[in-house]
MARDRENNU-860137 format. One record per atom (N, C-alpha, C, O, CB): residue number from 0; y, z, x; atom name. Coordinates in nm, 2 decimals. Each point is the difference from the previous one (the first is absolute). Glycine has a CB too. Example, Ala and Ser with C-alpha at 12.3 -4.5 7.8 and 13.67 -1.06 7.14 Angstrom:
# residues 2
seq, yy, zz, xx, atom
0, -0.57, 0.78, 1.32, N $
0, 0.12, 0.00, -0.09, CA $
0, 0.12, 0.00, 0.09, C $
0, 0.00, 0.07, 0.10, O $
0, -0.12, 0.05, -0.29, CB $
1, 0.23, -0.19, 0.15, N $
1, 0.11, 0.00, 0.09, CA $
1, 0.11, 0.08, -0.08, C $
1, 0.11, 0.01, 0.05, O $
1, -0.17, -0.23, 0.07, CB $
***
This chain:
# residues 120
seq, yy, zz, xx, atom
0, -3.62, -2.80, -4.67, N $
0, 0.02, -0.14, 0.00, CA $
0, -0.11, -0.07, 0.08, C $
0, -0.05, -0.11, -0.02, O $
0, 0.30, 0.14, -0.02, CB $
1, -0.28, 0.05, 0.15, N $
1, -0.09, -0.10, 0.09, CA $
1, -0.12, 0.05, -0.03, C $
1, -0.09, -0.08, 0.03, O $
1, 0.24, 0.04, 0.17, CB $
2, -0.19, 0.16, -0.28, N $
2, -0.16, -0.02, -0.06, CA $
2, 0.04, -0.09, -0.14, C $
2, -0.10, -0.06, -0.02, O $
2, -0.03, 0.33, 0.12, CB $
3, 0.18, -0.29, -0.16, N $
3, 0.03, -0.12, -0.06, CA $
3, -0.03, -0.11, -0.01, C $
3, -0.06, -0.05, -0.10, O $
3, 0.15, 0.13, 0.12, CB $
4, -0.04, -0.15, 0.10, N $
4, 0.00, -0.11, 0.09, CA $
4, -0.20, 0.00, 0.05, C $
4, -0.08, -0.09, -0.03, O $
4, 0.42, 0.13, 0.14, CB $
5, -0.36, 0.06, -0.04, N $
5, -0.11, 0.02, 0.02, CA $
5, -0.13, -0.01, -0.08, C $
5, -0.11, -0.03, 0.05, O $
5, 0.25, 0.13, 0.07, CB $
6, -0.12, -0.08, -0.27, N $
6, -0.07, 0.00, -0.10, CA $
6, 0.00, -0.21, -0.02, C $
6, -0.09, -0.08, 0.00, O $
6, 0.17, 0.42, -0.11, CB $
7, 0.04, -0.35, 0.09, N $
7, 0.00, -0.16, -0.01, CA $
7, -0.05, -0.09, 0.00, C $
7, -0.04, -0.10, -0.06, O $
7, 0.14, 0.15, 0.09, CB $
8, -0.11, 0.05, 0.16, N $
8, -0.03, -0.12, 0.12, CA $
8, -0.15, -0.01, -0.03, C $
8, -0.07, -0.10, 0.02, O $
8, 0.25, 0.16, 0.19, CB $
9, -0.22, 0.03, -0.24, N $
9, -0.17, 0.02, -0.03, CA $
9, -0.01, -0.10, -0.07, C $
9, -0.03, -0.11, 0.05, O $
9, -0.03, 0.34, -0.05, CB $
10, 0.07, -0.20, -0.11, N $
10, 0.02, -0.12, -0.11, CA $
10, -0.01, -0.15, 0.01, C $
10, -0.08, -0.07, -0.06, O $
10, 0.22, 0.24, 0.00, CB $
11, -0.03, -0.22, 0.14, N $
11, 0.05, -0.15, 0.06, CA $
11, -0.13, -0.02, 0.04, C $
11, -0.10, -0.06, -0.06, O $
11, 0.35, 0.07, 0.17, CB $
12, -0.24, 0.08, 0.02, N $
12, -0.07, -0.04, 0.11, CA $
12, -0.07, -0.07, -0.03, C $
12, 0.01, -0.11, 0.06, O $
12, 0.02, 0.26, 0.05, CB $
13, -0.18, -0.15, -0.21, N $
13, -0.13, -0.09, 0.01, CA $
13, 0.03, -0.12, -0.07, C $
13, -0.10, -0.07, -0.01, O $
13, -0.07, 0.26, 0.02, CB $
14, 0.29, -0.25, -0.06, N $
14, 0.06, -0.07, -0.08, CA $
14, 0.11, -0.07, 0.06, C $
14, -0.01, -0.12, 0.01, O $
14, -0.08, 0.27, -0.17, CB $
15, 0.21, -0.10, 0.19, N $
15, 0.09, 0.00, 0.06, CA $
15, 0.07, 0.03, 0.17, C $
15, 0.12, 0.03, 0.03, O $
15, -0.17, -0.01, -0.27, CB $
16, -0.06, -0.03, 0.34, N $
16, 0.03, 0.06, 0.10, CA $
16, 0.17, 0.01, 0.04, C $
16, 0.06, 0.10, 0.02, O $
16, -0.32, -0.17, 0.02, CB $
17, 0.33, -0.08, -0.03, N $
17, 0.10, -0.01, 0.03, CA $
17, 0.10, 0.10, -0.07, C $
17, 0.08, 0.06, 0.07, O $
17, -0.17, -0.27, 0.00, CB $
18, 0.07, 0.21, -0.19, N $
18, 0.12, 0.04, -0.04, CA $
18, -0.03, 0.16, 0.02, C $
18, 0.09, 0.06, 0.04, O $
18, -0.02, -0.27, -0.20, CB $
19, -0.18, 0.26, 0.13, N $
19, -0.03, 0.18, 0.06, CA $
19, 0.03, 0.03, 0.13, C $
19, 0.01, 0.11, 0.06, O $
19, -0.21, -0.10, -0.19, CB $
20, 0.23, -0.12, 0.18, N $
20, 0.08, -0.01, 0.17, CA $
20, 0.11, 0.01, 0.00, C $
20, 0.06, 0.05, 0.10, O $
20, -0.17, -0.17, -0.02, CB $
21, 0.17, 0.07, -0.19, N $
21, 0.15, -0.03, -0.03, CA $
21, 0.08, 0.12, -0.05, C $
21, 0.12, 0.01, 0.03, O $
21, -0.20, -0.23, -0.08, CB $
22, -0.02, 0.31, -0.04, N $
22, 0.02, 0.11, -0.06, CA $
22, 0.03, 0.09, 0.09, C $
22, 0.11, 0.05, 0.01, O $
22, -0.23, -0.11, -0.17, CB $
23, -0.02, 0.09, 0.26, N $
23, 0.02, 0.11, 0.09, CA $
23, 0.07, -0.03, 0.10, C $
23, -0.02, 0.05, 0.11, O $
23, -0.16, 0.02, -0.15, CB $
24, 0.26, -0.13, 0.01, N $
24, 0.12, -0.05, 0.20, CA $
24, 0.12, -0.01, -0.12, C $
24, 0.11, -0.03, 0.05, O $
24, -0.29, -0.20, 0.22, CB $
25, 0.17, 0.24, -0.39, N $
25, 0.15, 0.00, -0.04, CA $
25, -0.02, 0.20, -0.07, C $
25, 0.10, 0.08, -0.02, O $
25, -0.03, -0.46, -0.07, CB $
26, -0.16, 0.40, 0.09, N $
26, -0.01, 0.19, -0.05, CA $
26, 0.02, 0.04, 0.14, C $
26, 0.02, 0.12, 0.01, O $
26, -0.22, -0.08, -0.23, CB $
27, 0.20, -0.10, 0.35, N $
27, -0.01, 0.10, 0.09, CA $
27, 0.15, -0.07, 0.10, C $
27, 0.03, 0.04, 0.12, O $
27, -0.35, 0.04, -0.15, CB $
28, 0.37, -0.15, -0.04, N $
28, 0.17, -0.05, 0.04, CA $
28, 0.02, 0.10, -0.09, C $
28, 0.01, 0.11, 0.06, O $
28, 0.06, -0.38, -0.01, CB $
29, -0.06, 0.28, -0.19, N $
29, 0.07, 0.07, -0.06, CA $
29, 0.02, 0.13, 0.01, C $
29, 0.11, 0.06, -0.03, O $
29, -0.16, -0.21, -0.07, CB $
30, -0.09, 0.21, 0.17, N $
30, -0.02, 0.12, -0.02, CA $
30, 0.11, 0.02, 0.18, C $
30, 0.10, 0.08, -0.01, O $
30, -0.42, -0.05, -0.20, CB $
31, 0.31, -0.06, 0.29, N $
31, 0.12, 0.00, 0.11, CA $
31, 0.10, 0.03, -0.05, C $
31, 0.05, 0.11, 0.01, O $
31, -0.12, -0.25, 0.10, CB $
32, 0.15, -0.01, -0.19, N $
32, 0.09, 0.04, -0.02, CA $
32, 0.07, 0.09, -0.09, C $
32, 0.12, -0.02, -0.04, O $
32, -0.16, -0.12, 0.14, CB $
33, -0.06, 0.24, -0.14, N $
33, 0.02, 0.10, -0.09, CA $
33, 0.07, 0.16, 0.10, C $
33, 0.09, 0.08, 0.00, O $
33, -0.33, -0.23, -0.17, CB $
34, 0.11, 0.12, 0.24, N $
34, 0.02, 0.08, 0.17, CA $
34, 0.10, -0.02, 0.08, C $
34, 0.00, 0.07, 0.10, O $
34, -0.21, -0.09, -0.08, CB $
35, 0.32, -0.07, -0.02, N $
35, 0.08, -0.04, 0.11, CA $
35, 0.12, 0.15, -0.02, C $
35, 0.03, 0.04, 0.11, O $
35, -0.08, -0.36, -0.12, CB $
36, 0.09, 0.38, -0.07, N $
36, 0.07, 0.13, -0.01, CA $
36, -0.07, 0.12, 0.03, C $
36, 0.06, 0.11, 0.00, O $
36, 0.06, -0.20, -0.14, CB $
37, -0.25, 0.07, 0.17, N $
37, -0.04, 0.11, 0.05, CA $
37, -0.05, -0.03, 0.14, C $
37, -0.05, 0.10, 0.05, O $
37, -0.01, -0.02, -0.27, CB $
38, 0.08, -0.18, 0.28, N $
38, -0.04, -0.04, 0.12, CA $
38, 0.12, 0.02, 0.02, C $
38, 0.00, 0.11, 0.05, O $
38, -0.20, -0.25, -0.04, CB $
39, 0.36, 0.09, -0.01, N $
39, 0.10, 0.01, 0.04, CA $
39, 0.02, 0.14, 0.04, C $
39, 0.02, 0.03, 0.11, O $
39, 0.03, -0.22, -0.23, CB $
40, -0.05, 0.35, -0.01, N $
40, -0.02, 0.11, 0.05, CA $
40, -0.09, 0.03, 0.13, C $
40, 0.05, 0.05, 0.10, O $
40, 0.00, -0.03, -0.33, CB $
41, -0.15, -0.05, 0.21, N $
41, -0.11, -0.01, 0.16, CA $
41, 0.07, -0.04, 0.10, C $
41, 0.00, 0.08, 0.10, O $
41, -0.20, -0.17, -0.19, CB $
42, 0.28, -0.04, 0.11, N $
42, 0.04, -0.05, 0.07, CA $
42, 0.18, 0.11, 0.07, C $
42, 0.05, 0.02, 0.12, O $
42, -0.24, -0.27, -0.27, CB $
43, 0.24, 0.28, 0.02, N $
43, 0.08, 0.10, 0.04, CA $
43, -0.03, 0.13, 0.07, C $
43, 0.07, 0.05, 0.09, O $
43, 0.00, -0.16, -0.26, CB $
44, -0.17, 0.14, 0.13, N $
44, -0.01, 0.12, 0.04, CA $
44, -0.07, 0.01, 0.12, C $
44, 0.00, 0.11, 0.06, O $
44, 0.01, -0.04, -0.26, CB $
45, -0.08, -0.22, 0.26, N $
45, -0.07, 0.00, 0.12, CA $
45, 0.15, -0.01, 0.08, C $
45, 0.01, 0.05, 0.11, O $
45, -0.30, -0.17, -0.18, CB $
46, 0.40, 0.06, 0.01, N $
46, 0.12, -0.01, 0.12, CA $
46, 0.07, 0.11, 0.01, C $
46, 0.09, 0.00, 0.08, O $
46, -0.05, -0.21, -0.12, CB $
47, -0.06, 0.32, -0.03, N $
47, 0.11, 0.11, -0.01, CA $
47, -0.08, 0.11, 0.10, C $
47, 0.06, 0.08, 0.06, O $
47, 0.06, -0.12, -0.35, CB $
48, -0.29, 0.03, 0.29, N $
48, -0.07, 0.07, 0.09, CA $
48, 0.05, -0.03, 0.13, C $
48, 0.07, 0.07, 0.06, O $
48, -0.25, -0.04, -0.20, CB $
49, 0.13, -0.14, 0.17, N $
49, 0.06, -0.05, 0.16, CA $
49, 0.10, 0.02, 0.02, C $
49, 0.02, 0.06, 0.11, O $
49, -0.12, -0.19, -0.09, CB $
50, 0.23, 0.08, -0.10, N $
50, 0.12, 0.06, 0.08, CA $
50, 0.01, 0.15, 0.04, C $
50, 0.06, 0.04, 0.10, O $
50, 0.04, -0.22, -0.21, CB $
51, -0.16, 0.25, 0.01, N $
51, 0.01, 0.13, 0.07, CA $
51, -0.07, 0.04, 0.09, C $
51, 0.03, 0.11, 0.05, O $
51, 0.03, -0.07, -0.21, CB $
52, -0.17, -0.10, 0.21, N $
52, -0.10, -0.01, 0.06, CA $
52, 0.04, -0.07, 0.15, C $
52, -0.06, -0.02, 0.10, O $
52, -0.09, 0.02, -0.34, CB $
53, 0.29, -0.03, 0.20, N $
53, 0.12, -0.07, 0.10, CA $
53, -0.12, -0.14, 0.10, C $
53, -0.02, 0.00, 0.12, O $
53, 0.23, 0.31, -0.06, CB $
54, -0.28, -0.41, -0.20, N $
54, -0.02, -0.08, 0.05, CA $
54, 0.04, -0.09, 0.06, C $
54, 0.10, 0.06, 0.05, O $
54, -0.17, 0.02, -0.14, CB $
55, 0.08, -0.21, 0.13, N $
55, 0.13, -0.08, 0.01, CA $
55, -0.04, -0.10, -0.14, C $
55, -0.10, 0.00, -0.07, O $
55, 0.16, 0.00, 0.37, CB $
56, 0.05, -0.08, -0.30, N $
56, 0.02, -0.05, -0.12, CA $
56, -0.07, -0.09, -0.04, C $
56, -0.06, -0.03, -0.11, O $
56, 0.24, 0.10, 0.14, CB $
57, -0.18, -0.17, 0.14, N $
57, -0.13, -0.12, 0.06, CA $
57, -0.12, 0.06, -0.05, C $
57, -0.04, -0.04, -0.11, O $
57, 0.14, -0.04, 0.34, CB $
58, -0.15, 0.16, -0.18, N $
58, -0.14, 0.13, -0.03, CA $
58, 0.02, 0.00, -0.17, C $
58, -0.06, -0.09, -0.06, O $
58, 0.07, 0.29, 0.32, CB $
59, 0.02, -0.15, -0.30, N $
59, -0.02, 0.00, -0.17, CA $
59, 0.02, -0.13, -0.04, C $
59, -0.06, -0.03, -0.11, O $
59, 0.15, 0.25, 0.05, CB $
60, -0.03, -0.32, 0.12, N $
60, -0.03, -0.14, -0.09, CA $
60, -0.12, -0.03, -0.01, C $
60, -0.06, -0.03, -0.10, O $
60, 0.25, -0.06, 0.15, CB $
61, -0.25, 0.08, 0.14, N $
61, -0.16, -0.05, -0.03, CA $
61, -0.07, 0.08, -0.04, C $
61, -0.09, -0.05, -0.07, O $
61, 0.07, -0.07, 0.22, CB $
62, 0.02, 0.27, -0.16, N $
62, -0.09, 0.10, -0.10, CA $
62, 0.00, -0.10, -0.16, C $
62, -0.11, -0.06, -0.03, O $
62, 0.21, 0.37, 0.15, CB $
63, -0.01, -0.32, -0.18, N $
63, 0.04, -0.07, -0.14, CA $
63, -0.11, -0.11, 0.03, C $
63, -0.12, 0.00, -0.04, O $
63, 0.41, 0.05, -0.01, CB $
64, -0.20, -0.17, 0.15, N $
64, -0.09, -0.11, 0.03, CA $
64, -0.16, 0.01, 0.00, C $
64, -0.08, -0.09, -0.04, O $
64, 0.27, 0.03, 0.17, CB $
65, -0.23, 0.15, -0.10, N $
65, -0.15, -0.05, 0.01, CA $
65, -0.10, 0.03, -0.09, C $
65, -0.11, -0.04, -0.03, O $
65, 0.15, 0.04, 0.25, CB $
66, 0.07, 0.14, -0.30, N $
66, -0.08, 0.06, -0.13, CA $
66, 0.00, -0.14, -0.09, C $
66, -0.09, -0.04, -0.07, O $
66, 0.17, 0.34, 0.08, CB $
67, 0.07, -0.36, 0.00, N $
67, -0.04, -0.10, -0.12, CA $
67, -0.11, -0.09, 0.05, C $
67, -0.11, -0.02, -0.06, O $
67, 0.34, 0.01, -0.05, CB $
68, -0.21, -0.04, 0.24, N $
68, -0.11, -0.11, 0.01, CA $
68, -0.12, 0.06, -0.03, C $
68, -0.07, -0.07, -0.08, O $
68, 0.17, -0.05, 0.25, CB $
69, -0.15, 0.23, -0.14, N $
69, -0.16, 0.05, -0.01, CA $
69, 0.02, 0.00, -0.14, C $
69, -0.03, -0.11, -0.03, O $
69, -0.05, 0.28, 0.25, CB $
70, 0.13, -0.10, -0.33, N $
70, 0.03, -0.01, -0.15, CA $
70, -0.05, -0.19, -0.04, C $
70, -0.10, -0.04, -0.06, O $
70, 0.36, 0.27, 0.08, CB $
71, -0.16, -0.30, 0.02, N $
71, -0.02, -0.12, -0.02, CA $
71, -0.11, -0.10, 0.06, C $
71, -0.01, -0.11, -0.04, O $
71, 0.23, 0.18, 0.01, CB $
72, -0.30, -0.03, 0.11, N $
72, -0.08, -0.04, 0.10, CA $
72, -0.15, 0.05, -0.10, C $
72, -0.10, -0.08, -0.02, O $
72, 0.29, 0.12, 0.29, CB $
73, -0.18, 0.09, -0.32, N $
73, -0.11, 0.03, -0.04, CA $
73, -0.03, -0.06, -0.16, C $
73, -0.12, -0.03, -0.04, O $
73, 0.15, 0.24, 0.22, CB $
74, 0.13, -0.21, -0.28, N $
74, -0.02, -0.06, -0.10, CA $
74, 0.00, -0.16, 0.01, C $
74, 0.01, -0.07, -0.10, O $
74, 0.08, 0.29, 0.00, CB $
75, -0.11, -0.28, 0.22, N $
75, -0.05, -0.16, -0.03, CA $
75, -0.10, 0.03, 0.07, C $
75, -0.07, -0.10, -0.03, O $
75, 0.27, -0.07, 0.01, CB $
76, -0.28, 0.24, 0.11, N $
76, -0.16, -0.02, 0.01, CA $
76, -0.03, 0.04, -0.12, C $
76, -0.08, -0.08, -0.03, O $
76, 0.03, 0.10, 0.26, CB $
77, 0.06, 0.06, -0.32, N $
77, -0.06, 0.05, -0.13, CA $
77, 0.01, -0.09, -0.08, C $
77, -0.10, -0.02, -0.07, O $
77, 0.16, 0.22, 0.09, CB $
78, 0.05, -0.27, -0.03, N $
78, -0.03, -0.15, -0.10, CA $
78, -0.09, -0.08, 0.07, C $
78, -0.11, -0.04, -0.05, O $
78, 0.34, 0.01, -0.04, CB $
79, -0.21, 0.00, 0.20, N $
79, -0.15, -0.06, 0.04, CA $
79, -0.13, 0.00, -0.05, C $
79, -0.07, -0.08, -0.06, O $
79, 0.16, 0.11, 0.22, CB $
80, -0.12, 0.08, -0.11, N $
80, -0.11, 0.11, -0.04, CA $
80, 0.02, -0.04, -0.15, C $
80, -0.08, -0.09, -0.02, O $
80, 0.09, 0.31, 0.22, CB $
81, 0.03, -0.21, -0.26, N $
81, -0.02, 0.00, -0.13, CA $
81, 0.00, -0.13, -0.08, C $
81, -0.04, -0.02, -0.12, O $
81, 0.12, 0.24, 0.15, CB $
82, -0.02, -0.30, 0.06, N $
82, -0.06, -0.16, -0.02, CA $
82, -0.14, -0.05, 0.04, C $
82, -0.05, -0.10, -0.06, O $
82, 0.28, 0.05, 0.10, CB $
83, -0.29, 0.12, 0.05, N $
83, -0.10, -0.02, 0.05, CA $
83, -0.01, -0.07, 0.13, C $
83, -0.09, -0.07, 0.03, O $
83, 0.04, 0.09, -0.25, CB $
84, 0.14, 0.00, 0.28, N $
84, 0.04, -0.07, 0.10, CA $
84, -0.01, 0.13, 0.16, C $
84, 0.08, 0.00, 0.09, O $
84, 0.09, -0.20, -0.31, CB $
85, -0.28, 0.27, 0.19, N $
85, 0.00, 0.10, 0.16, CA $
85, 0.03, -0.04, 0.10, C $
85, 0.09, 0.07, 0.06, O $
85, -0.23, 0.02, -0.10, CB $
86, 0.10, -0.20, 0.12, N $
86, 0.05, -0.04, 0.11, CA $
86, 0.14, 0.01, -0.03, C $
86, 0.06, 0.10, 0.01, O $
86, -0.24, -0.23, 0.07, CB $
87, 0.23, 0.01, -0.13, N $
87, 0.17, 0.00, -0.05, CA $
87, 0.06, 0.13, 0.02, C $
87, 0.09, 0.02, 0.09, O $
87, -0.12, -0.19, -0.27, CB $
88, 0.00, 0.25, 0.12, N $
88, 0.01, 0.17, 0.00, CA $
88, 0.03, 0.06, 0.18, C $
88, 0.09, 0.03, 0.08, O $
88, -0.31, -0.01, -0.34, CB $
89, 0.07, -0.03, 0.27, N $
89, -0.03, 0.06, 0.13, CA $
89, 0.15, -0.08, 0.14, C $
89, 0.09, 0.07, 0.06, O $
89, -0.45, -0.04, -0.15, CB $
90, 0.33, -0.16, 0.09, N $
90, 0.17, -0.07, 0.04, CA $
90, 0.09, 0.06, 0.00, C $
90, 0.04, 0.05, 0.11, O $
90, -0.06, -0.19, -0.17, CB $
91, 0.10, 0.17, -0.09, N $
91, 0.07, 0.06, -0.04, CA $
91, 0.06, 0.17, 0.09, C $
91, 0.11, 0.05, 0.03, O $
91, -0.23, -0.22, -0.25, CB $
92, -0.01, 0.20, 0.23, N $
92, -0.02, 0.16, 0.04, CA $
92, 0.04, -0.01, 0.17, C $
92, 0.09, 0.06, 0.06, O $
92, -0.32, 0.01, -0.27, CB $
93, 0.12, -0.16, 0.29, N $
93, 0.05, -0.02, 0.13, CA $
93, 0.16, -0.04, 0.00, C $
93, 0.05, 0.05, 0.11, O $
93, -0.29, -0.12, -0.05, CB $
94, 0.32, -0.01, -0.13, N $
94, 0.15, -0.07, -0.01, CA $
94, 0.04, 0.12, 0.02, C $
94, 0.05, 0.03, 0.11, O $
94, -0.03, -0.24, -0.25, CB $
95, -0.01, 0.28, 0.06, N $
95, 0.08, 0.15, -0.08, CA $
95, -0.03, 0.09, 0.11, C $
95, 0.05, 0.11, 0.00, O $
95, -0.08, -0.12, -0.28, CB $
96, -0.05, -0.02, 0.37, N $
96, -0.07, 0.14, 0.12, CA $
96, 0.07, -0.04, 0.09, C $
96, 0.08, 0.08, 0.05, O $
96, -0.33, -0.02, -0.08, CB $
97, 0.26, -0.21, 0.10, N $
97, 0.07, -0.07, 0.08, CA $
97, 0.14, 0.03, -0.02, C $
97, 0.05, 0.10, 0.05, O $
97, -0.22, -0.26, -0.05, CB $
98, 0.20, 0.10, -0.05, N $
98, 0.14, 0.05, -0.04, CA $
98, 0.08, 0.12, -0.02, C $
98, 0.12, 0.01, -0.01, O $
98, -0.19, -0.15, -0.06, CB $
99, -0.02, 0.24, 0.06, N $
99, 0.04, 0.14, 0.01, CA $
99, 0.03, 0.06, 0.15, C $
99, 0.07, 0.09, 0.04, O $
99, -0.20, -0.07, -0.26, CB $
100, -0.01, -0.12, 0.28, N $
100, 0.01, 0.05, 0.14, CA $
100, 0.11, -0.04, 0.11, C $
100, 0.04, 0.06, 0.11, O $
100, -0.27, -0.06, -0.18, CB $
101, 0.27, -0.12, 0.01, N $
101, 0.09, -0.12, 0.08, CA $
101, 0.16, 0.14, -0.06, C $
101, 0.06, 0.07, 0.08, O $
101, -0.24, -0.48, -0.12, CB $
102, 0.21, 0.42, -0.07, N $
102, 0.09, 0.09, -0.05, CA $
102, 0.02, 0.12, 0.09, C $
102, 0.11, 0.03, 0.04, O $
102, -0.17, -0.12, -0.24, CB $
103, -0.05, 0.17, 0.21, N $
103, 0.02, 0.12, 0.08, CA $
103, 0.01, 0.01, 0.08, C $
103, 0.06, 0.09, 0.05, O $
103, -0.12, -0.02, -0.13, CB $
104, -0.02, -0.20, 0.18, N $
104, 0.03, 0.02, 0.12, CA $
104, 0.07, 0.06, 0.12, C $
104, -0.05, 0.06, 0.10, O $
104, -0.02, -0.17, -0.22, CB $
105, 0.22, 0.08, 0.09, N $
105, 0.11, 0.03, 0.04, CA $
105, 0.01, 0.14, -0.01, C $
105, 0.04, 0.07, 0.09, O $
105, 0.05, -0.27, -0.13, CB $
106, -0.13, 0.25, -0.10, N $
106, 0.04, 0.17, -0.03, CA $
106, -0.13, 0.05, 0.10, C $
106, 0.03, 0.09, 0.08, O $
106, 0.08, -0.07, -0.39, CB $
107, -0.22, -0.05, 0.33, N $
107, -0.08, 0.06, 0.07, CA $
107, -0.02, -0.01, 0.17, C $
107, -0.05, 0.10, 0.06, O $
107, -0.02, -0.13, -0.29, CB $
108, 0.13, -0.11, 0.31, N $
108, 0.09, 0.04, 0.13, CA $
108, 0.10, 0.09, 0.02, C $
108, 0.00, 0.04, 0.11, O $
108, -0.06, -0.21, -0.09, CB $
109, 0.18, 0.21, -0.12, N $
109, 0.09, 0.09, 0.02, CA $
109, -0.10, 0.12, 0.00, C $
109, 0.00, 0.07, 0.10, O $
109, 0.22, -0.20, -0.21, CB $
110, -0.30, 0.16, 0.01, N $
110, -0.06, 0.11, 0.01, CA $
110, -0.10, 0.04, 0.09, C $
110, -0.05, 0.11, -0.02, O $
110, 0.12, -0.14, -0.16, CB $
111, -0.12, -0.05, 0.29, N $
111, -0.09, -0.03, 0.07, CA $
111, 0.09, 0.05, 0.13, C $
111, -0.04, 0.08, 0.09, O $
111, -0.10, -0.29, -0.25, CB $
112, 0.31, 0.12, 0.15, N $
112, 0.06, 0.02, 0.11, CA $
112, 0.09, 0.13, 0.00, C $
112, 0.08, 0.01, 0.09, O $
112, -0.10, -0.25, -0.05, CB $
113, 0.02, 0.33, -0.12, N $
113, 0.02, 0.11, -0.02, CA $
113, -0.08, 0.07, 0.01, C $
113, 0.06, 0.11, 0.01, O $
113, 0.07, -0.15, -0.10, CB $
114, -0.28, 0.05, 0.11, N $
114, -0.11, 0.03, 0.01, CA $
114, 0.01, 0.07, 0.10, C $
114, 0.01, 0.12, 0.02, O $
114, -0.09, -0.28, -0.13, CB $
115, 0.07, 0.05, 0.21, N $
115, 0.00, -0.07, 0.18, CA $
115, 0.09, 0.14, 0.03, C $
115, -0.02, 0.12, 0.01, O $
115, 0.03, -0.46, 0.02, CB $
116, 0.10, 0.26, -0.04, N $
116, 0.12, 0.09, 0.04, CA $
116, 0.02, 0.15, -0.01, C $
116, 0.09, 0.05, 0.07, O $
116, -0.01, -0.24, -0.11, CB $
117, -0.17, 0.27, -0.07, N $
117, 0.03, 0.13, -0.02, CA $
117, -0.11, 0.04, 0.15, C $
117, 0.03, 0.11, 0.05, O $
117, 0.03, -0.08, -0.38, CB $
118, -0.15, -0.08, 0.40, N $
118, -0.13, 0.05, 0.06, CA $
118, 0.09, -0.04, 0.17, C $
118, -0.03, 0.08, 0.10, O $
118, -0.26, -0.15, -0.34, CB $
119, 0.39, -0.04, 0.26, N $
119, 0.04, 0.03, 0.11, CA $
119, 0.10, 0.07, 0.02, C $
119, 0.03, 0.03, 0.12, O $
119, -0.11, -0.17, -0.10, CB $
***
């Protein structure tokens, strides 16, 4: 479907830009939500490792959390990018880095302060 879409877009494009825009951001929604049962398995199986892995529960939510954001972070700089819009993109990319960082934070002082504490 999305070399499909891809073939199309060629097509539009010198003619049609908008709508070869339109094409490739509705082939690459679609093609997601084609993926959402196999991301759900992913998603299962990343929770069934950690618990045995006797993560805490907090700890596997933001593991989840940040895979989607980076997931989600990377497929809207890619529409960028593929609007023609790099800066927009590159934004995009710092938001999704920011945000990941501001996220972990917390997991990485506990780990930091468990760190500490094994050496005194």
């Amino acid at each position: 479907m999305c070399v499909a879409a891809a073939v199309m877009c060629l097509f539009l494009k010198s003619s049609r830009p908008e709508i070869a825009m339109t094409v490739a951001l509705a082939a690459g929604v679609f093609a997601c939500v084609l993926s959402l049962d196999e991301l759900r398995e992913v998603v299962d199986m990343v929770k069934n490792a950690l618990s045995m892995a006797r993560v805490e529960a907090e700890d596997a939510l933001l593991i989840v959390k940040v895979s989607g954001i980076a997931i989600a972070g990377e497929y809207a700089a890619q529409l960028c990018r593929d609007a023609g819009e790099g800066s927009l993109a590159q934004r995009v990319d710092m938001a999704v880095r920011l945000t990941l960082m501001a996220l972990t934070a917390p997991l990485m002082m506990r780990a930091l302060n468990e760190i500490m504490g094994l050496g005194a």
